[in-house]
MARKE-631673 format. One record per residue: x, y, z of N, C-alpha, C in turn; residue number from 0; residue in three letters. Coordinates in steps of 0.001 Angstrom, whole numbers, plus 500000, padded with zeros to 6 digits. Example, Ala and Ser with C-alpha at 12.3 -4.5 7.8 and 13.67 -1.06 7.14 Angstrom:
BEGIN
MARKE  n_east  n_north    n_up  ca_east  ca_north   ca_up  c_east  c_north    c_up  num  residu
MARKE  513190   494310  507800   512300    495500  507800  513200   496700  507800    0     ALA
MARKE  512850   497750  507080   513670    498940  507140  512900   500030  507870    1     SER
//
This chain:
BEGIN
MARKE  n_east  n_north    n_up  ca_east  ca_north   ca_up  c_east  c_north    c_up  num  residu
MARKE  042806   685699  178135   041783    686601  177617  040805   685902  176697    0     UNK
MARKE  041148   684903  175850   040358    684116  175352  040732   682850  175242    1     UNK
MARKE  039783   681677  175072   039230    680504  175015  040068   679389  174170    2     UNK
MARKE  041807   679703  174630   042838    678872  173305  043697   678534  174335    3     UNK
MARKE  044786   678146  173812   045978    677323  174509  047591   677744  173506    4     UNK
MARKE  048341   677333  174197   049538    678196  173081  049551   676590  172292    5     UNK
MARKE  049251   675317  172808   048800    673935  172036  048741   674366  170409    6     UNK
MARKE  047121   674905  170889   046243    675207  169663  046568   675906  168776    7     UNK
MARKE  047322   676735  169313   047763    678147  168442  049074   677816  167330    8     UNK
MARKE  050017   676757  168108   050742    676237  166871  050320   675260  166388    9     UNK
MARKE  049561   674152  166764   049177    673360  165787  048116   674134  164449   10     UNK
MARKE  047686   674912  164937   046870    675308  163600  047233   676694  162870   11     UNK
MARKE  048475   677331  163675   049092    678364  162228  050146   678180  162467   12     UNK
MARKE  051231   677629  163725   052607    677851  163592  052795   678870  164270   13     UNK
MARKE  052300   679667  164578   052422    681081  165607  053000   680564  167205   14     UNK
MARKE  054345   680967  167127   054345    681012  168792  054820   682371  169550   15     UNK
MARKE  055582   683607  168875   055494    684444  169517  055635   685667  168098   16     UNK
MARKE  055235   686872  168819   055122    687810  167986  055395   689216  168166   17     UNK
MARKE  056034   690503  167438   056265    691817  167812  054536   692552  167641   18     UNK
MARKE  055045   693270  168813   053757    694571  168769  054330   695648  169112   19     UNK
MARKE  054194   696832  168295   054566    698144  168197  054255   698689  169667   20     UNK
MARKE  055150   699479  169780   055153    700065  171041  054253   701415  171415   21     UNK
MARKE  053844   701890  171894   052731    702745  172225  053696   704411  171648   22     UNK
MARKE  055158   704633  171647   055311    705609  170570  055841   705139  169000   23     UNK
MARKE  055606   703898  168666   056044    703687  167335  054758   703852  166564   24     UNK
MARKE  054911   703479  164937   054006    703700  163820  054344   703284  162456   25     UNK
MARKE  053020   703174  162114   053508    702428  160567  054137   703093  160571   26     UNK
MARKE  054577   704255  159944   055176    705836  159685  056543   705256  160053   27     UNK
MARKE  056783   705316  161287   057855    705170  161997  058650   704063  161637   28     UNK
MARKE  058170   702474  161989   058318    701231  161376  059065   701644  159918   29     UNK
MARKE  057683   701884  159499   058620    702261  157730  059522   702849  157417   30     UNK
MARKE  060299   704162  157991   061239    705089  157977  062487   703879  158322   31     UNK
MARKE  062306   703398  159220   063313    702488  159988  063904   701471  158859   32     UNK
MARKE  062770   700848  158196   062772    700108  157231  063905   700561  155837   33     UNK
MARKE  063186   701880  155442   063478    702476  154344  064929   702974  154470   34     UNK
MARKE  065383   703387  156106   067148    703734  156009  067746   702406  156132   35     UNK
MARKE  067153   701495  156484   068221    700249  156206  068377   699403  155135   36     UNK
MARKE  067272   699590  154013   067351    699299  152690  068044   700518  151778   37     UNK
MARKE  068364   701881  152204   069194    702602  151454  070489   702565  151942   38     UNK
MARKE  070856   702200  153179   072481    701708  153701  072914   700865  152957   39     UNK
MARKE  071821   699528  152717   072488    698474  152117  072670   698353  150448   40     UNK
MARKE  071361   699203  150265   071896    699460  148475  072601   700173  148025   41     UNK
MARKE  073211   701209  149299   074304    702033  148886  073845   703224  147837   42     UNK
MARKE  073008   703643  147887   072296    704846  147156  071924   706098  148609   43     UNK
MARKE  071894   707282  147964   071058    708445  148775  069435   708664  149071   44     UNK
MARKE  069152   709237  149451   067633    709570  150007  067332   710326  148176   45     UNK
MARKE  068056   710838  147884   067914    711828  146997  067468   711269  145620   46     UNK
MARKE  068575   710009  145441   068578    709241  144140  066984   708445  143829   47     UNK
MARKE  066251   708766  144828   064889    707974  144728  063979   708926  143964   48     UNK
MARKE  062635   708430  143085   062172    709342  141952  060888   708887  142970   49     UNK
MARKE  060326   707546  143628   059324    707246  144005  059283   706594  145447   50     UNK
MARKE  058749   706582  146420   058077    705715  147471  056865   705082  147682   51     UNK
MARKE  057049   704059  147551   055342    702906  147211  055156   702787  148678   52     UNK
MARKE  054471   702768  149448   054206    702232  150532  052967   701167  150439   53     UNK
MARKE  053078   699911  151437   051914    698792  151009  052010   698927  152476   54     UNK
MARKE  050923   699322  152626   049779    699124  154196  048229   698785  154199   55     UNK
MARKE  048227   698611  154964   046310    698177  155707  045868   698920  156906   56     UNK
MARKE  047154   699525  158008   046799    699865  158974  047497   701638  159286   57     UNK
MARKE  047123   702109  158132   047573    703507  158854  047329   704291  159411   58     UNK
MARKE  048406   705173  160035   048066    706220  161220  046969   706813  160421   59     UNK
MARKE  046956   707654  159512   046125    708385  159272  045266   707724  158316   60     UNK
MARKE  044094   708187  157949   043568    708573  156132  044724   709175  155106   61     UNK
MARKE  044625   710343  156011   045708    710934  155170  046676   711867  156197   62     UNK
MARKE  047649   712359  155713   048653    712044  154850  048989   710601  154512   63     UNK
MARKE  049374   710230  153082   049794    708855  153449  050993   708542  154232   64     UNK
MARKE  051430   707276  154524   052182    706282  155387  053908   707207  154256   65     UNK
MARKE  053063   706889  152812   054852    707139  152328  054975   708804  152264   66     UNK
MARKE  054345   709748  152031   054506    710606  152496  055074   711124  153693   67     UNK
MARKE  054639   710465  154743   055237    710749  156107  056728   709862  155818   68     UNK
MARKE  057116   709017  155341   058407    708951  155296  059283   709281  154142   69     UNK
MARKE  058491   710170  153112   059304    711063  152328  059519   712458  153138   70     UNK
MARKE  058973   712576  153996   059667    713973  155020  060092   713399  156050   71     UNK
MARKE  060081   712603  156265   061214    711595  157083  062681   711763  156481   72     UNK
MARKE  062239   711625  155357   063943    711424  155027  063991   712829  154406   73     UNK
MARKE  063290   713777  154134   063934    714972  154024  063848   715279  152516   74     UNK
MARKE  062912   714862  151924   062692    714444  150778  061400   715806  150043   75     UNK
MARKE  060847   716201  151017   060023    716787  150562  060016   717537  149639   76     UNK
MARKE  058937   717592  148377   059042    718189  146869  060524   717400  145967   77     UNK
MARKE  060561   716411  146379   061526    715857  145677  061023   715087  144935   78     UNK
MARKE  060167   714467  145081   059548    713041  144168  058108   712507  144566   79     UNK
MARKE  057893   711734  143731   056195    711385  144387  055925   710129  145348   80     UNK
MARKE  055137   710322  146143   055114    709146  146798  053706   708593  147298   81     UNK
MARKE  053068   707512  147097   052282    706955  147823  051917   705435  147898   82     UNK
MARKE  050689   705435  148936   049947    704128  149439  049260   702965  149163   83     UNK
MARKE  049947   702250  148833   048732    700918  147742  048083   700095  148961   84     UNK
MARKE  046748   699870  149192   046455    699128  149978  045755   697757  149397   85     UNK
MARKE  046312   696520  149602   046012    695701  149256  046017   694156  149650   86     UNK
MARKE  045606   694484  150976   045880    693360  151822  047014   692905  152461   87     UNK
MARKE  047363   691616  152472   048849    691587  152471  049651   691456  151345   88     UNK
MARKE  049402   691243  150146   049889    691609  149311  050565   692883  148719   89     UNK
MARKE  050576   693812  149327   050614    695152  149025  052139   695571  148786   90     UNK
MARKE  053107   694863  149524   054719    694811  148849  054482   694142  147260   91     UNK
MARKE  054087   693024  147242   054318    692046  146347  053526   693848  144877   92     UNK
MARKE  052376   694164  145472   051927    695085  144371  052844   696376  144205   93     UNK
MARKE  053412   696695  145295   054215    697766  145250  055431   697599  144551   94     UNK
MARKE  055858   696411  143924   057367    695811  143906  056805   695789  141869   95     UNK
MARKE  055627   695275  141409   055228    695322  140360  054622   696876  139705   96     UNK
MARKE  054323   697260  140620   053832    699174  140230  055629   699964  139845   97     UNK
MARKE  056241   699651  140676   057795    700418  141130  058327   700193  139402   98     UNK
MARKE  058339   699014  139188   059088    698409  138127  058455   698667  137109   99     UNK
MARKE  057333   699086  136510   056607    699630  135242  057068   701024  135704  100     UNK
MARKE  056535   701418  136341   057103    703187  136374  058341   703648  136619  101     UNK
MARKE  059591   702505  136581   060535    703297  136214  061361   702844  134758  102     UNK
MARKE  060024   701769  134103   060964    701001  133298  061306   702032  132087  103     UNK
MARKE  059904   703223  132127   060525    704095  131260  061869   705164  131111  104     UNK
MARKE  062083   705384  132081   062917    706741  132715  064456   706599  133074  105     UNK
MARKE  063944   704903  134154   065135    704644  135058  064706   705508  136649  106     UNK
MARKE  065961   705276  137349   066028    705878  138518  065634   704876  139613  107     UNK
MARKE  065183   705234  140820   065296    703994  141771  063828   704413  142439  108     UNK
MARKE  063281   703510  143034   062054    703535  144172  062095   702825  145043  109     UNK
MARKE  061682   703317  146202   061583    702537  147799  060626   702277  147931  110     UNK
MARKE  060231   700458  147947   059240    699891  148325  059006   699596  149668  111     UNK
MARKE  058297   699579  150198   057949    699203  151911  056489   698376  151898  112     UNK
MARKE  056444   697448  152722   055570    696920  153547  055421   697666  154813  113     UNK
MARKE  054520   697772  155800   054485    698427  156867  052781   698282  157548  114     UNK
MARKE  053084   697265  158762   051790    697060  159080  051351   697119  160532  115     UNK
MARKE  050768   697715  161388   050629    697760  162720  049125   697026  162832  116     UNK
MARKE  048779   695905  162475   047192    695375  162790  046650   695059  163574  117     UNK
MARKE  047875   695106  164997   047733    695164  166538  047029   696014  166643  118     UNK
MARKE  046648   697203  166220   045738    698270  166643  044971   698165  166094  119     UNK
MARKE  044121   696724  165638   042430    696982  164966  042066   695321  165603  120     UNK
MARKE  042658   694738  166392   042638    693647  166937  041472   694091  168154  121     UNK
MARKE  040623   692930  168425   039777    692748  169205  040101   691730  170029  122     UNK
MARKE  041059   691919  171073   041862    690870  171836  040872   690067  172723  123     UNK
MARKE  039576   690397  172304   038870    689006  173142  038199   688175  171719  124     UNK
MARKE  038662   688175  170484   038126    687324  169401  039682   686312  168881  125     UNK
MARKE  039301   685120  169653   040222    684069  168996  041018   684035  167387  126     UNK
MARKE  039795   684525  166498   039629    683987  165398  040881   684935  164794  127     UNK
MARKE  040893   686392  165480   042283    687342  165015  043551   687288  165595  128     UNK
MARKE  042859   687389  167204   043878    688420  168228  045172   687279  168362  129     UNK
MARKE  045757   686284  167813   046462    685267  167882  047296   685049  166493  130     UNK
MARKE  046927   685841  165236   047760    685742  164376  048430   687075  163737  131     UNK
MARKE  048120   687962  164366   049107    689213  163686  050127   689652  165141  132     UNK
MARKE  051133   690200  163993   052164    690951  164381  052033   692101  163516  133     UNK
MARKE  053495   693284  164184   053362    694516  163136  054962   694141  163153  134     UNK
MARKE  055231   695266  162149   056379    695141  161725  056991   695526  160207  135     UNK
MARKE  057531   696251  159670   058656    696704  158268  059201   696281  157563  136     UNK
MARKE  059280   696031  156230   060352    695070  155515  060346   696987  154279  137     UNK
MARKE  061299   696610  153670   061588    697778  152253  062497   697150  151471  138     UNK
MARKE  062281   697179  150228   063486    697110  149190  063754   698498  148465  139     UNK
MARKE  064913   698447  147509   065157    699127  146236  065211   698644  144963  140     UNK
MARKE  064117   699299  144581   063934    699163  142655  064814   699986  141739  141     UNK
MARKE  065653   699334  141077   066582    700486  140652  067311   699531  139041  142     UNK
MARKE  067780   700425  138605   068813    699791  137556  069704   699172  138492  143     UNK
MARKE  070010   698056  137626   071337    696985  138231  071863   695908  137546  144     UNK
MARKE  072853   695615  137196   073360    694069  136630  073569   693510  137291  145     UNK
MARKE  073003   693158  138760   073514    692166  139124  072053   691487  139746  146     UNK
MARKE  070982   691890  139515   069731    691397  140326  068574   691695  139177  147     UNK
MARKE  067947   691025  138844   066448    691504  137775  065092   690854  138488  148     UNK
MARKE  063950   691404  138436   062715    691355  138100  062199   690653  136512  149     UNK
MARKE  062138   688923  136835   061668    688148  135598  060893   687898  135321  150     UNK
MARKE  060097   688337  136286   058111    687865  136414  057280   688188  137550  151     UNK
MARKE  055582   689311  137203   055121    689296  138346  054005   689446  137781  152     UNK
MARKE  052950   689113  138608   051824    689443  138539  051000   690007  139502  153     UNK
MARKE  049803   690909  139398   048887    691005  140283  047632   690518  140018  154     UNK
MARKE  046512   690317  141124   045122    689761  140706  044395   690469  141844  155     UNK
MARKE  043076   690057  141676   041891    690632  142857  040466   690626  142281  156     UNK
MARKE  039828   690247  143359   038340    689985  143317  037726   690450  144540  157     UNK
MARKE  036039   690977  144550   035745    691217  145332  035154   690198  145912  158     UNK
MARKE  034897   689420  146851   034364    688625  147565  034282   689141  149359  159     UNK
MARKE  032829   689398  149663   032788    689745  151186  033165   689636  151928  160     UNK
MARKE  032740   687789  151804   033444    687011  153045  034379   687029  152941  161     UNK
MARKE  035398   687299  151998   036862    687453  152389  037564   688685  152813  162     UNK
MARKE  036863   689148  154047   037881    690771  154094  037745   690632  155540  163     UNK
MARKE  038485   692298  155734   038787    692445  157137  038244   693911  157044  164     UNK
MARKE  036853   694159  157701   036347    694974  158035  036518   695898  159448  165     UNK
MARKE  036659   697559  158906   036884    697773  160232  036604   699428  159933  166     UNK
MARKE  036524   700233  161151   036718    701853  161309  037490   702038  162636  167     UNK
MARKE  038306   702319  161817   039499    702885  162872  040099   703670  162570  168     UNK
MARKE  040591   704372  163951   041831    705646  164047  042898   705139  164952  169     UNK
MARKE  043689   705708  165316   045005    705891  165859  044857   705624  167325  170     UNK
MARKE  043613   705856  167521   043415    705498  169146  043183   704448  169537  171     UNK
MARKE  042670   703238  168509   042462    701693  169210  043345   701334  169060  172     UNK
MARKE  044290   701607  169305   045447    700512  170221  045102   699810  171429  173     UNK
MARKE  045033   698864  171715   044834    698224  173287  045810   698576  174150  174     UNK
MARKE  046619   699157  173606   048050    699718  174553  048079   701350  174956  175     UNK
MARKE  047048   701528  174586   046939    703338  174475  045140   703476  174918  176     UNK
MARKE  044906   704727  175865   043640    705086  175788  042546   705041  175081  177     UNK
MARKE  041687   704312  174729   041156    703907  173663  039354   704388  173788  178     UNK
MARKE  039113   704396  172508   037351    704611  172887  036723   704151  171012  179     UNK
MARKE  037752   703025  171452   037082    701823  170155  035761   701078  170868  180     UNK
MARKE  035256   700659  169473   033580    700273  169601  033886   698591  168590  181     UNK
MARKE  033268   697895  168911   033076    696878  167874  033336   696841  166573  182     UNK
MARKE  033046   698511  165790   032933    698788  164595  035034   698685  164258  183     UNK
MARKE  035596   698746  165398   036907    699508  165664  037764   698691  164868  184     UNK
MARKE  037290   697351  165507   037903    696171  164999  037917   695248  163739  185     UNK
MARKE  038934   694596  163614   038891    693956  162201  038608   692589  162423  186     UNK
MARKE  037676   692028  161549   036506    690987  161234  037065   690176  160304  187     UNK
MARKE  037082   688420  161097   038290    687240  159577  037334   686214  159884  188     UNK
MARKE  036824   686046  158480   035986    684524  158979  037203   683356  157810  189     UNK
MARKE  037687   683010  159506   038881    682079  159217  039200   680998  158193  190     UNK
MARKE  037987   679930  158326   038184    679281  157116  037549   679573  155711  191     UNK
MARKE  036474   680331  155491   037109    681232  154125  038187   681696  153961  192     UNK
MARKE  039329   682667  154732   040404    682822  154569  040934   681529  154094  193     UNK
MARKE  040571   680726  154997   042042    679721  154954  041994   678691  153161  194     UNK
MARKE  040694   678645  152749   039999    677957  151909  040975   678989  150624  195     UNK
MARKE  040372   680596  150538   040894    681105  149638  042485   681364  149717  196     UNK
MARKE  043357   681643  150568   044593    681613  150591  045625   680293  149611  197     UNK
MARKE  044817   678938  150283   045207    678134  149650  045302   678217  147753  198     UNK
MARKE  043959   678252  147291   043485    678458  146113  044561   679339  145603  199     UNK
MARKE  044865   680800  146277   045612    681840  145915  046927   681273  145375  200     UNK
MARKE  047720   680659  146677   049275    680207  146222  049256   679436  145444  201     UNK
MARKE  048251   678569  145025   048704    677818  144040  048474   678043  142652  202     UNK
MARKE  047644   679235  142342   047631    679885  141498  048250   680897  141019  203     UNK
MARKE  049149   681676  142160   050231    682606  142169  051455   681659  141805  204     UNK
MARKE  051492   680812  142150   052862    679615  141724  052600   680025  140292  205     UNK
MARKE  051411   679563  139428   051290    679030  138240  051298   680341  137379  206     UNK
MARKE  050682   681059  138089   050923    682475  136972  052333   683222  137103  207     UNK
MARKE  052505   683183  138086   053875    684278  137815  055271   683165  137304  208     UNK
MARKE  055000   681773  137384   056217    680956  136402  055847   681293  135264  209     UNK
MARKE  054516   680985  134823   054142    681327  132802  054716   682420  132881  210     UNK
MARKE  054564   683739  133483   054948    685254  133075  056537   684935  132938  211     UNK
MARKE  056775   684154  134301   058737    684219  133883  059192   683472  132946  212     UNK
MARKE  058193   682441  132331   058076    681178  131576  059839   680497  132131  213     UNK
MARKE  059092   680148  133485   060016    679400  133844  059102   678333  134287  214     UNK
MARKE  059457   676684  134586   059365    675226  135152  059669   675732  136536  215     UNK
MARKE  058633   674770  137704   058598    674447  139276  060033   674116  139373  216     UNK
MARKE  061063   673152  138314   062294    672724  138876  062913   673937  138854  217     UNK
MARKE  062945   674988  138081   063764    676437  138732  063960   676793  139315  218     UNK
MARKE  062912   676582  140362   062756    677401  141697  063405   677096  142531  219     UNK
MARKE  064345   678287  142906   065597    677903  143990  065550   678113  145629  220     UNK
MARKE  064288   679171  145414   063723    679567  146813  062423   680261  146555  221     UNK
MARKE  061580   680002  147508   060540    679977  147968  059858   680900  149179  222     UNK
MARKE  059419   682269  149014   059027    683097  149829  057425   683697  149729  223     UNK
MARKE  056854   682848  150864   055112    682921  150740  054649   683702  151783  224     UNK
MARKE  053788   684876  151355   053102    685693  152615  053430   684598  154198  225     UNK
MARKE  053169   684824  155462   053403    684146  156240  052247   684249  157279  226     UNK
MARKE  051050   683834  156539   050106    683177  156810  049536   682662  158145  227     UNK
MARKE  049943   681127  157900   049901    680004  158170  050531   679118  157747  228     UNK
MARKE  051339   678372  158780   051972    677793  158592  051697   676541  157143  229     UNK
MARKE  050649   675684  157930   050054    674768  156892  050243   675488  155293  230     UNK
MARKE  049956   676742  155138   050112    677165  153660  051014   677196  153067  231     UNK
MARKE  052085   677313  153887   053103    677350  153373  053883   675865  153091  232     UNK
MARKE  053341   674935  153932   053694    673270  153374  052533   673130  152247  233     UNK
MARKE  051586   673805  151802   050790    673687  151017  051583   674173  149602  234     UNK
MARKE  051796   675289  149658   052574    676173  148849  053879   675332  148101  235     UNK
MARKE  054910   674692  148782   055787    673206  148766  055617   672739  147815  236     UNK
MARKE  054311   671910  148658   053977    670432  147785  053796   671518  146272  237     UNK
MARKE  052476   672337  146407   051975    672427  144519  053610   672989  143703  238     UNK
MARKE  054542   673670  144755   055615    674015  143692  057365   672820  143007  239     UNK
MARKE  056261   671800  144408   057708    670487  144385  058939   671424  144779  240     UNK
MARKE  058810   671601  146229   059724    672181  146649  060245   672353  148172  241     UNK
MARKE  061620   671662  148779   061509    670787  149753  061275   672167  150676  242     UNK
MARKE  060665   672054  151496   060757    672952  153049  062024   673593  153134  243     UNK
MARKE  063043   673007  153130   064207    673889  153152  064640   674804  152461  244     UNK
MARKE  064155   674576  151198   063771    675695  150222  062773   677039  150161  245     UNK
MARKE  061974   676775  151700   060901    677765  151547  061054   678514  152767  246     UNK
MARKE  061100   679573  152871   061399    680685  154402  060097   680614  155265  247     UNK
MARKE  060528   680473  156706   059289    680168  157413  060133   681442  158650  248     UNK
MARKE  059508   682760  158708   059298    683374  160194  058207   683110  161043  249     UNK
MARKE  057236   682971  160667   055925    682608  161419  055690   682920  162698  250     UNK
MARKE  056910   681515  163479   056992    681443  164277  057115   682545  165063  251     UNK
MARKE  058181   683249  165097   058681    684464  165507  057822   685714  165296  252     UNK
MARKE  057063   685997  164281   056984    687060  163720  054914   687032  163758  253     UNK
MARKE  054251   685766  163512   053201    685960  163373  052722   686734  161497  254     UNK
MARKE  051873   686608  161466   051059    687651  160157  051484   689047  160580  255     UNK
MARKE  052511   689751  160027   052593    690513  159542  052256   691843  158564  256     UNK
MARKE  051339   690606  157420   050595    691772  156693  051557   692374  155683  257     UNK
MARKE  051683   693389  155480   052353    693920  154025  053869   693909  154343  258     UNK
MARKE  053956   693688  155491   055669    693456  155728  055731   692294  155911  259     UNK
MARKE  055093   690961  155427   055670    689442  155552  056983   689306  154789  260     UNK
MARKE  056647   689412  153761   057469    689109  152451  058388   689577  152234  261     UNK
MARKE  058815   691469  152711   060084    691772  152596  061038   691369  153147  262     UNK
MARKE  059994   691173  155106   060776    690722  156346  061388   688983  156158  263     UNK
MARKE  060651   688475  155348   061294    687223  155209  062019   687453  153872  264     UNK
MARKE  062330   688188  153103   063436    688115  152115  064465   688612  152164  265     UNK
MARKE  064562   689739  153494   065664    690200  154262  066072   688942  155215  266     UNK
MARKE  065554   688473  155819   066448    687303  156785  066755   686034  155992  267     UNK
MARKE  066330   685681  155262   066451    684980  154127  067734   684985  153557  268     UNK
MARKE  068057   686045  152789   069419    686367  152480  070539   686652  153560  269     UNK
MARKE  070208   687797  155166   071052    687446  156024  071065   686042  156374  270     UNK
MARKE  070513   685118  156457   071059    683333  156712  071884   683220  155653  271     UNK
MARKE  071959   683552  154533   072532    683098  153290  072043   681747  152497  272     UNK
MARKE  070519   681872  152733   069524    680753  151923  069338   681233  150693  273     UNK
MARKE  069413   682611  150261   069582    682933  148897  070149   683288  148352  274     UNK
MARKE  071133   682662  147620   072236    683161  146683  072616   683647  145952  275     UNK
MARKE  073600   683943  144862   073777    685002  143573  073333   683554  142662  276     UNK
MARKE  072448   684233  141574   071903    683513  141078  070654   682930  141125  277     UNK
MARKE  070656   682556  142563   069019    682398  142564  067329   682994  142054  278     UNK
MARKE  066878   682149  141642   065964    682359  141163  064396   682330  142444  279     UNK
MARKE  064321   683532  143008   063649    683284  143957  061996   683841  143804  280     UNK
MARKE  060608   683160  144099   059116    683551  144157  059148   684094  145210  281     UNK
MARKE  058525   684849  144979   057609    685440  146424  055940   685513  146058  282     UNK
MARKE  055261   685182  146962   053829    685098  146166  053215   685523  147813  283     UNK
MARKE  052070   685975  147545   051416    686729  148467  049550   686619  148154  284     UNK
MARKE  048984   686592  149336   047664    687065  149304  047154   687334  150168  285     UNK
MARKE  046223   688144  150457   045204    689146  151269  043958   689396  151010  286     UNK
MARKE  043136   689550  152159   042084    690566  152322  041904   691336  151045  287     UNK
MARKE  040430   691235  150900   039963    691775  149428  038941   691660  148607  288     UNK
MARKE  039305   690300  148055   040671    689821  148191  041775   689515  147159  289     UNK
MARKE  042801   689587  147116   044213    690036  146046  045355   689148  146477  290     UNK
MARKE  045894   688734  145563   047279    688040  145487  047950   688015  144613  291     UNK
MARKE  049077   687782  144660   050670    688722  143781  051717   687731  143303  292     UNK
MARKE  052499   687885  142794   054001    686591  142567  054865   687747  142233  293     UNK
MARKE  055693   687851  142801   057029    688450  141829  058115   686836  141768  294     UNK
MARKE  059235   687291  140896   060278    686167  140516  061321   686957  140649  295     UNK
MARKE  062474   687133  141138   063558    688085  141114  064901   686775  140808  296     UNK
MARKE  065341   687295  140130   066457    686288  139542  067869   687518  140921  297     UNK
MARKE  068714   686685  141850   068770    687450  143241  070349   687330  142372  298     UNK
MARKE  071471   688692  142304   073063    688423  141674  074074   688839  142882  299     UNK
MARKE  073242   688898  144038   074451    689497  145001  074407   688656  146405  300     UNK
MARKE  074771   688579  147348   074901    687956  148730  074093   689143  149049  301     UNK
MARKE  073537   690219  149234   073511    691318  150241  072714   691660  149607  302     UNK
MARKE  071924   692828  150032   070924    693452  149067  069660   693856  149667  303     UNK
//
């Protein structure tokens, strides 16, 4: 369909294959999926939750939001508040820092989600996109605990043009579904600005969210960076002195993701058992905007 090679496509992001939502799935859906397998594993109820953050870019609707539809998913309705931070791909990394101020007063727990379908704003005859996203779910739980803390995060953002992903869309440009998308439908990446500011991002997300944890690069026990491009993430490495094996790479498999990079690689991450009790693990993120994030989670359990 367009003018590349699968060559090209890993030498310059690491991308070799990727999920696309199926013509009855949805952020909505994705996320629900997400959100019961992060409350199985934290061992809490639907009930015990006070909040749902959802971090998207591509939702079914305007409105209702994405976490709304999966607070009546789970049956939740008039139980607690819930909504949508949109913020590129960063939008876990912001949802994970919003969760944790608003319950630091009270207590109680919140379900964070990533959740991104960007297959449906793709213009599958433009190289420059239709070759680096996937869709796909990641969720955690924010909650009281002794055995896991939040030691440092930050958020940032600037407006800059050239760095976004422009688009008007509904539910119908899917390329997999009947469609009566227009040019306007699709989302717009002028690549190496991306690639120029991404860089800039991680290595400035390294540096701010260690001062906040006022922790040293030798701390760092693991290493979890939006999932980009590949190259960024050996970029990401070098500025944190930190070997590759130390840093989670789905890429391959998974493609850009979007607001579910970061959960989805901190869930397989820990199923390999690359992050341990104790570990002191970054996650740093950036997006469209454009915005980028660090959390530090000091990790006390195998599971989680």
């Amino acid at each position: 369909m367009v003018d590349t090679s699968d060559q090209w496509i890993r030498e310059r992001s690491g991308i070799i294959e990727r999920r696309i939502a199926a013509p009855e799935e949805s952020v909505a859906s994705m996320a629900t999926a997400a959100a019961r397998q992060a409350l199985e594993v934290a061992g809490i109820q639907p009930t015990d939750l006070k909040y749902i953050i959802v971090g998207t870019n591509s939702p079914d609707y305007v409105f209702p939001a994405i976490a709304i539809r999966v607070q009546h998913d789970l049956g939740l309705d008039d139980h607690l508040g819930a909504f949508d931070v949109q913020a590129g791909c960063s939008g876990f990394n912001y949802g994970l820092y919003i969760a944790e101020r608003l319950l630091k007063p009270t207590g109680g727990y919140a379900l964070v989600i990533g959740s991104d379908a960007n297959s449906r704003m793709i213009d599958w005859t433009d190289r420059s996109t239709c070759v680096l996203f996937g869709d796909g779910a990641g969720a955690a739980i924010v909650g009281p605990t002794t055995q896991s803390r939040l030691i440092g995060s930050f958020i940032a953002s600037r407006y800059n043009p050239k760095l976004s992903l422009a688009t008007e869309f509904n539910h119908l440009n899917s390329p997999f579904l009947p469609s009566v998308a227009t040019p306007k439908n699709y989302m717009y990446m002028d690549g190496p600005e991306i690639y120029k500011f991404a860089v800039n991002a991680v290595r400035d997300s390294i540096k701010r969210v260690l001062e906040v944890a006022r922790m040293s690069r030798e701390e760092i026990d693991f290493l979890i960076i939006h999932q980009g491009n590949y190259r960024i993430l050996e970029t990401g490495a070098r500025f944190a002195k930190v070997p590759m094996d130390k840093v989670y790479a789905n890429i391959d498999r998974y493609g850009n993701t979007s607001a579910a990079s970061v959960p989805i690689a901190f869930h397989e991450a820990l199923q390999e058992g690359k992050i341990k009790p104790g570990h002191k693990v970054v996650m740093i993120s950036f997006g469209a905007g454009v915005t980028w994030a660090g959390n530090v989670v000091e990790w006390g359990t195998s599971s989680g």
